[in-house]
C-alpha positions as CSV (number, residue, x, y, z in Angstrom):
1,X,23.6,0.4,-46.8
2,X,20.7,-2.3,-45.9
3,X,20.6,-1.0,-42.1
4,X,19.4,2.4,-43.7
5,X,16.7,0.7,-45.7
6,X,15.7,-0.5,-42.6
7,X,16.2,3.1,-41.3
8,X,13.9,4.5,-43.9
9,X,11.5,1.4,-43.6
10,X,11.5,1.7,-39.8
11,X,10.3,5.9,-40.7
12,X,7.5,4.9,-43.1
13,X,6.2,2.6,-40.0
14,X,6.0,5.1,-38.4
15,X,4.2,7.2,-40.6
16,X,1.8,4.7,-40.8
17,X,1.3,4.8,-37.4
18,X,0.6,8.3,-37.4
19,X,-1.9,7.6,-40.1
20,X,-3.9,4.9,-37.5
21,X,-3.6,7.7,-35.1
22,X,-4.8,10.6,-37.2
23,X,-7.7,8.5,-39.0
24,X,-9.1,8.1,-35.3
25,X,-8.7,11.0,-34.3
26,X,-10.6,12.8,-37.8
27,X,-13.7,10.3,-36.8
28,X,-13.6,11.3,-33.1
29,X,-13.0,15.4,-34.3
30,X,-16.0,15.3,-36.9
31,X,-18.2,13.2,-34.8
32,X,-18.4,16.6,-32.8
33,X,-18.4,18.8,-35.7
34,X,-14.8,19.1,-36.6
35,X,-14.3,21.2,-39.6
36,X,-11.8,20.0,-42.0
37,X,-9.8,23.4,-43.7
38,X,-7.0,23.4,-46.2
39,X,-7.9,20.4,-48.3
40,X,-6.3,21.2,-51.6
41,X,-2.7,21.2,-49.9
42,X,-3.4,17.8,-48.1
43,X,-2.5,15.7,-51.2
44,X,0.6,17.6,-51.9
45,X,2.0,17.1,-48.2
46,X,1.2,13.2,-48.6
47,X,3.3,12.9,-51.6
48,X,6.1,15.0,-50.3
49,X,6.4,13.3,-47.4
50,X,6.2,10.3,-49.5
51,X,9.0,11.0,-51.9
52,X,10.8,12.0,-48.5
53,X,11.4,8.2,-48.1
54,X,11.5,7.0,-51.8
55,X,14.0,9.6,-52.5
56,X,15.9,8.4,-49.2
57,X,16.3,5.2,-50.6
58,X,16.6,5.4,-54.3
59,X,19.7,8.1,-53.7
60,X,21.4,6.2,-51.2
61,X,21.0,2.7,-53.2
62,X,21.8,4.1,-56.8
63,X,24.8,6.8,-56.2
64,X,26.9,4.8,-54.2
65,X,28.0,6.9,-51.6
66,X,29.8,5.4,-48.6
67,X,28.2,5.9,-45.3
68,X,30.3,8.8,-43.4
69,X,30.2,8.8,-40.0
70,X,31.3,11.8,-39.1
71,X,28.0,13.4,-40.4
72,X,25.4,9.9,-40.3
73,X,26.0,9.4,-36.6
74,X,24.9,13.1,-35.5
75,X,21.9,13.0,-38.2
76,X,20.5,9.8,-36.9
77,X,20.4,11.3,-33.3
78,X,18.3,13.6,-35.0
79,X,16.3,11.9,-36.6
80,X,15.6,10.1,-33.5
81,X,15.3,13.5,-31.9
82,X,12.6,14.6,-34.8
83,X,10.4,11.8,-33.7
84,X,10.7,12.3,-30.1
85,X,9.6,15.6,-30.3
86,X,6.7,14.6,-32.8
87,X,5.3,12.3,-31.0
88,X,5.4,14.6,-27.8
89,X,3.4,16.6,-29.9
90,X,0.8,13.8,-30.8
91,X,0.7,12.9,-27.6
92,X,0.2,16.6,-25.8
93,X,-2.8,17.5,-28.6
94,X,-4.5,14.1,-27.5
95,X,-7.4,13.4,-30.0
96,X,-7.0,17.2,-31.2
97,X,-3.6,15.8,-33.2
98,X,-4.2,15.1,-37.0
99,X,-2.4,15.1,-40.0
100,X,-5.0,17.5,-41.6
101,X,-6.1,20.8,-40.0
102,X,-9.2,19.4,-38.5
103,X,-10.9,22.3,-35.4
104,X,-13.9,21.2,-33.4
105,X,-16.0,24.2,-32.5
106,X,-16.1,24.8,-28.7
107,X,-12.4,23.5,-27.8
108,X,-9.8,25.8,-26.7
109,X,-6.4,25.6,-27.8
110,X,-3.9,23.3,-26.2
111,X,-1.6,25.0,-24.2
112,X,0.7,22.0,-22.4
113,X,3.9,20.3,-23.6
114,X,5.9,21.6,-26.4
115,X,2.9,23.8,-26.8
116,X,3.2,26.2,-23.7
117,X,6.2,27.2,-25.5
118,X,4.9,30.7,-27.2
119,X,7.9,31.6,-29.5
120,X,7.3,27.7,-30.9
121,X,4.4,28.0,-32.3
122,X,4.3,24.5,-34.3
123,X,7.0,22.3,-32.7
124,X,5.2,19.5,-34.7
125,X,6.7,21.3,-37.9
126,X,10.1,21.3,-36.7
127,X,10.2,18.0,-36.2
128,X,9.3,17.8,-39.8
129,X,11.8,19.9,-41.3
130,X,14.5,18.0,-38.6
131,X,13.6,14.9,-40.1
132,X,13.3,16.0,-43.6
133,X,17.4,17.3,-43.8
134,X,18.9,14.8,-41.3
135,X,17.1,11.4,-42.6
136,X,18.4,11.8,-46.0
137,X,21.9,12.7,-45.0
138,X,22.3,10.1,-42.4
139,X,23.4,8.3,-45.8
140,X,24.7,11.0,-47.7
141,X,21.4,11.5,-49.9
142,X,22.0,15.0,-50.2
143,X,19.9,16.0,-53.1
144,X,16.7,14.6,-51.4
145,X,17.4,16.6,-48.5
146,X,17.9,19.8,-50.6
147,X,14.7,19.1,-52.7
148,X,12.6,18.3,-49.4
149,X,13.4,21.1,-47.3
150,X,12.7,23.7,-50.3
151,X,9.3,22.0,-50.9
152,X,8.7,21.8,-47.6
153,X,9.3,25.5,-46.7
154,X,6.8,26.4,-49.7
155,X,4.3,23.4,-48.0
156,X,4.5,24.8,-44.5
157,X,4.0,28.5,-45.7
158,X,0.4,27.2,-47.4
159,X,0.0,24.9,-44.0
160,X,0.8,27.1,-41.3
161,X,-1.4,30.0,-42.9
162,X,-4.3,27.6,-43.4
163,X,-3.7,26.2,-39.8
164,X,-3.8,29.6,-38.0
165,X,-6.9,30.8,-40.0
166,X,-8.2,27.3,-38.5
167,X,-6.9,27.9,-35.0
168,X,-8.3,31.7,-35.0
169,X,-11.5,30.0,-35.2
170,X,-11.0,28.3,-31.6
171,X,-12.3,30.0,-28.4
172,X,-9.0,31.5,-27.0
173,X,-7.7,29.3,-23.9
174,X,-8.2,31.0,-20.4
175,X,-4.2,31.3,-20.8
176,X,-1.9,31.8,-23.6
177,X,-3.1,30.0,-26.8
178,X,-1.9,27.1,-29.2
179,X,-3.6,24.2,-30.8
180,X,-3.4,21.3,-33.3
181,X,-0.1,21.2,-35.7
């Protein structure tokens, strides 16, 4: 059980990380005019996301449940999946990434990496929702991966509208489009 608090510790460094990231990348976005859209669901995706880990830890330390490998082993190769595939994504946007839906007038929409991929239109999200089921069940902390994954899907409806209003914004690129998720 303590190598999965290190698990979900190891997650929420991570997260911090993407934090440093995003905070530089909002100063170098609205230094050039970057307009910040969908601020009233920001706070909600913090604590979600937040809960994600608390609810990771507090299910797994107070019900008891044995580890099961049969089902932990395949979830932590997602998990480690999840971030690969995030940070791919934070690393493809460039200074474009953020954790809120931040556009800068004049740029067009990034088109490499995970993002030249038209029928994935936010990969960034998937890794998300990867992460959300498949961090909680590497211990067996099924509730919190029920309870994420349905606030999540009600989340990303809100985010992904608000994102593609923001996107729809951005001068189309000279080929098929996709930006910041």
């Amino acid at each position: 059980m303590s190598w999965y608090l290190w698990l979900v510790l190891l997650v929420g460094v991570e997260r911090l990380a993407e934090l440093v990231v995003a905070r530089r990348n909002a100063r170098w976005s609205l230094a050039r005019g970057g307009i910040v859209h969908g601020r009233g669901h920001y706070p909600w995706m913090v604590a979600l996301h937040t809960g994600l880990l608390a609810g990771c830890a507090l299910e797994a330390g107070l019900t008891g449940r044995p580890f099961v490998p049969a089902l932990g082993w395949p979830m932590l190769a997602l998990v480690v999946a999840a971030q690969g595939l995030r940070w791919w994504c934070v690393t493809t946007l460039g200074r474009q990434w953020n954790t809120e839906v931040i556009v800068v007038p004049g740029l067009s929409p990034v088109t490499g990496g995970p993002y030249r991929l038209r029928w994935l239109r936010h990969p960034n999200y998937v890794a998300v929702a990867a992460e959300g089921v498949a961090l909680p069940l590497v211990h067996g902390a099924w509730v919190t991966a029920v309870t994420f994954t349905v606030l999540n899907a009600a989340l990303m409806v809100v985010r992904i509208r608000c994102e593609e209003a923001a996107l729809a914004t951005l001068s189309p690129a000279p080929s098929a489009g996709r930006a910041p998720a």
